[in-house]
Every structure is written in structure tokens, then in C-alpha cells.
Residue, then its C-alpha position, 0 to 999 in steps of 0.5 A: x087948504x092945499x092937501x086938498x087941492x092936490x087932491x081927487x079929480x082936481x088932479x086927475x086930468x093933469x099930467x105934471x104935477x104942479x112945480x109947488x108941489x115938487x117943491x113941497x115933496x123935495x122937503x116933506x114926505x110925500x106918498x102916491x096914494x091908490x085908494x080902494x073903496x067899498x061903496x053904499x052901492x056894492x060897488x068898488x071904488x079904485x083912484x090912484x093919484x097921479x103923482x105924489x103927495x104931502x102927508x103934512x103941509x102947513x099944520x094938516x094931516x092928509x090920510x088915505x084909507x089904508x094908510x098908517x102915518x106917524x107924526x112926529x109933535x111936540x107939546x111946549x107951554x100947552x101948545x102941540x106943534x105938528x114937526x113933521x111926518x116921517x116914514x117909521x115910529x122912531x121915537x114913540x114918545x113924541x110921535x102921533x101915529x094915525x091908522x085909517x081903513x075900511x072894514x072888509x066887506x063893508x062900507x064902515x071907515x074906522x081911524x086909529x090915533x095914539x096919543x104919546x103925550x101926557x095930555x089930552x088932545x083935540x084935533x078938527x077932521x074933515x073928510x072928503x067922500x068919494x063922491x065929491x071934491x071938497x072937504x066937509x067937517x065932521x066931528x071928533x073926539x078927544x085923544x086921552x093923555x098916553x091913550x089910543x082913540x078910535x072913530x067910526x063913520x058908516x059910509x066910505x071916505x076918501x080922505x080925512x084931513x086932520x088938523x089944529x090940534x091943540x093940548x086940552x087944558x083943565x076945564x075944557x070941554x071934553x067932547x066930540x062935537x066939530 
């Protein structure tokens, strides 16, 4: 997964950024996060990265804490196509926004995502902790039809990638497991 190779210490010690991912900026939108983290410890957690990067890149979803991006989908024959991320809710009807951030004074990370489509939707997540440079699973719920739906961890995160969304047809399980 590319989001998050480009991610953390991997890119820290680097100077330039890589010429795929220039390339990749020049025709998604790409954002220089700097995250600010509330640690177990009662320390705080600052990294800004040092160039910029995708939101979205091959179907996932990178998310900072902080951070509210919009997605603009599209749902055809039951399936959900993640388009493109863009920088403002344009059109609301078609367009997934994804709220993430830390609870002040805690170590709590909450993630907001509104669901504009008249179907439910399931998504993986993975999260990436300020302690380390790979993404682990973590589970999800699903997204009602025309709802908002939010996730609670108890511990700091880094960064969530959210990716293979899918429209939840009848019958399909329903719940919040990986």
C-alpha cells in the first residue's frame, strides 16, 4: 500500500521526495500533513511530514488526525467507486466526507463519516500508531444509507487508511468486525 509507504519515519530522513509521488500529486490532491498527538505517557506527539501527500491513491484513504476530507463516489450496479478526493463539499449528494481527530485533553481518537448514498456502506480501516511504521486492521462499522457513523479508539493514532468500500446489499452482515 503506497499511503502508507509515503508515510511517518519512512520519509522522514528523506530530503526530496520520491519522483512517483510528485507525479502522483500533479494529478490527485495532496495535502503536507503535521500531526499533533496527545500520548498515553502525558506526552505530546508532533511530526509534520516533509512533503506532500495523496489523500486517495488506488481506492484508499489516508487520514490525519485533524484532518476533514470529502471524497467524491459513485455507487453503480451495487458497487462504490471512490473518484477522487477534492478540496470542498460541492455536491453533498455524491460526495463522502471523513472527519478525524483527537479529543482535547485525552488520548481518545474519534472518526466522523457521512454516508450521502441510499445505501449502507462497509469500508476496511487500518490504523497506523504513533509508535510504529505499518498499518494494522482494526474494525469498522457500517455506514447507514443518508447517515453519519462514528468510531471511537481509546489510544492515539496516526493515521487511518480507509479503503475497499463496498455497497452493503440485503442479507449481508451488518456488522463491525475486520
Amino acid at each position: 500500500m503506497l499511503l502508507a509507504a509515503f508515510s511517518g519515519a519512512v520519509l522522514a530522513a528523506d530530503t526530496e521526495p520520491p519522483p512517483e509521488l510528485i507525479t502522483l500529486c500533479k494529478t490527485t490532491l495532496c495535502r503536507k500533513p503535521t500531526i499533533h498527538l496527545n500520548l498515553a505517557d502525558g506526552q505530546e506527539f508532533t511530526d509534520t511530514q516533509p512533503f506532500s501527500l495523496p489523500i486517495l491513491q488506488d481506492g484508499w484513504i489516508s487520514i490525519y488526525p485533524g484532518e476533514e476530507i470529502y471524497i467524491e463516489a459513485q455507487i453503480e450496479k451495487g458497487e462504490l467507486s471512490l473518484l477522487r478526493a477534492v478540496p470542498a463539499l460541492v455536491n453533498p449528494d455524491r460526495t463522502l466526507v471523513f472527519k478525524f481527530h483527537q479529543r482535547q485533553g485525552t488520548t481518545d481518537m474519534f472518526l466522523e463519516v457521512t454516508n450521502p448514498f441510499q445505501s449502507d456502506l462497509k469500508f476496511k480501516f487500518g490504523m497506523m500508531l504513533p509508535d510504529g511504521d505499518r498499518v494494522r486492521a482494526t474494525s469498522s462499522c457500517p455506514v447507514s444509507a443518508g447517515l453519519k457513523l462514528f468510531e471511537h479508539w481509546p489510544h492515539p493514532i496516526y493515521q487511518l487508511v480507509i479503503g475497499q468500500g463496498r455497497a452493503l446489499k440485503k442479507g449481508d452482515p451488518r456488522d463491525c468486525a475486520l
